[in-house]
C-alpha positions in Angstrom: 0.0 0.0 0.0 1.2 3.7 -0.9 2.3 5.6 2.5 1.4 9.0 0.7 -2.5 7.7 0.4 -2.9 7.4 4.2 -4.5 10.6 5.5 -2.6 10.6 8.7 0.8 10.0 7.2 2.1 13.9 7.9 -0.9 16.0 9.9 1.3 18.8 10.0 0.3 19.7 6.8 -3.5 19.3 7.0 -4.2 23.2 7.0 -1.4 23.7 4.4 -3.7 23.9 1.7 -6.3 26.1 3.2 -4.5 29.4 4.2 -1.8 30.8 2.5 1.6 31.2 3.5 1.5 35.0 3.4 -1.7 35.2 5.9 0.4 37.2 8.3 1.7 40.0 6.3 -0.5 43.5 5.8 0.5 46.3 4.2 -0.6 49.5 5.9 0.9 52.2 3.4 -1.7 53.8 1.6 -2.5 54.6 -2.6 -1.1 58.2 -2.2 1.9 57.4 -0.6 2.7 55.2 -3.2 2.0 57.3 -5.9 4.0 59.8 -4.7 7.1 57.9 -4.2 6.9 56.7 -8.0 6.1 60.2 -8.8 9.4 61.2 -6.9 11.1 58.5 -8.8 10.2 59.0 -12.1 11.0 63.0 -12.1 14.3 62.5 -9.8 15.6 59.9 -12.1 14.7 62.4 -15.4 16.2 65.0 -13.5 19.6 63.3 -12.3 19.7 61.5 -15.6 19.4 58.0 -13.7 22.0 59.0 -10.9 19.6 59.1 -8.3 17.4 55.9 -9.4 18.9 53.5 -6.9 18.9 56.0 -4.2 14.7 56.5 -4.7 13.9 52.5 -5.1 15.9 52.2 -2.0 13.7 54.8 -0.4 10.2 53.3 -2.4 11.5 50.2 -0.6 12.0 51.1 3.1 8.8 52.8 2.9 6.8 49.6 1.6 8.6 47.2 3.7 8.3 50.0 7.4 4.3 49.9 6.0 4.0 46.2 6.2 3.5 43.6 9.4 4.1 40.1 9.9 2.5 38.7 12.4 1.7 42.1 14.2 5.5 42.8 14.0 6.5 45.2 12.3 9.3 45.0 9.4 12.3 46.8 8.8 14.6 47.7 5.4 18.2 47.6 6.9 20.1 47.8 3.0 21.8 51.2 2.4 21.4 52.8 -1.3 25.2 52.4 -1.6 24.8 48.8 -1.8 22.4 49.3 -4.8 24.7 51.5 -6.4 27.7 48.4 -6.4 25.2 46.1 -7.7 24.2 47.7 -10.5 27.1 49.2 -11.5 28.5 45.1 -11.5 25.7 43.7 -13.3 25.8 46.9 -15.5 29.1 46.0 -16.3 28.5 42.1 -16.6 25.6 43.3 -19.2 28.4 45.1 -21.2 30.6 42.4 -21.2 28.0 39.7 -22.4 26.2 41.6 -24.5 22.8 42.4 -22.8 22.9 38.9 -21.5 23.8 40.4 -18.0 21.1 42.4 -18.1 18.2 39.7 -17.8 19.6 39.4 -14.1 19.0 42.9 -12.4 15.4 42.3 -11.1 16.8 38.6 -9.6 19.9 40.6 -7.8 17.4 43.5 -6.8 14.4 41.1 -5.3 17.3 39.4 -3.7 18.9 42.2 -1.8 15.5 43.7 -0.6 14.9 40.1 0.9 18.0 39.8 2.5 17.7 43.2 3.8 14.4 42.9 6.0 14.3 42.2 9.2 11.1 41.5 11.4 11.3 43.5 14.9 
């Protein structure tokens, strides 16, 4: 007989199916504030010429994750803009060097270092 047929094989996962995983997580920021940081955003970066882009989705980002709770805890962005700068300066360069290849990578490095720069308080 198949182990994986029997209902009480692994009960720990019984109410996996009926919430999700991300339950616990509520965003409190509102509609304005959002469109205001992509507002500030879209005109710094015209202005700066793209300079100041990673500065502003560092800033769009510690204001989404400071508006968001996880369990009742609250969440906090810990990653400096600097850091942002390096990367894409590196995968700017690694884009150059393979021919747009490179490229395809930025939003995998940038989704990365927002998650490993959260921290629940």
């Amino acid at each position: 007989m198949n182990e994986f047929n029997n209902q009480s094989f692994n009960p720990q996962f019984e109410n996996f199916a009926q919430k999700p995983i991300f339950s616990n997580l509520q965003f409190n920021g509102s509609a304005l504030g959002y469109v205001g940081y992509t507002l500030l955003i879209s005109i710094g970066s015209a202005v700066s010429i793209g300079i100041l882009y990673p500065f502003l989705m560092g800033c769009l980002v510690r204001w989404c994750v400071q508006n968001t709770t996880y369990n009742g805890r609250h969440l906090r962005f810990i990653g400096s803009s600097s850091e942002l700068y390096v990367k894409i300066i590196i995968l700017g360069l690694i884009g150059l060097f393979t021919f747009g290849i490179g490229f395809l990578f930025y939003g995998y490095y940038f989704v990365k270092w927002i998650i490993e720069n959260i921290v629940v308080e």
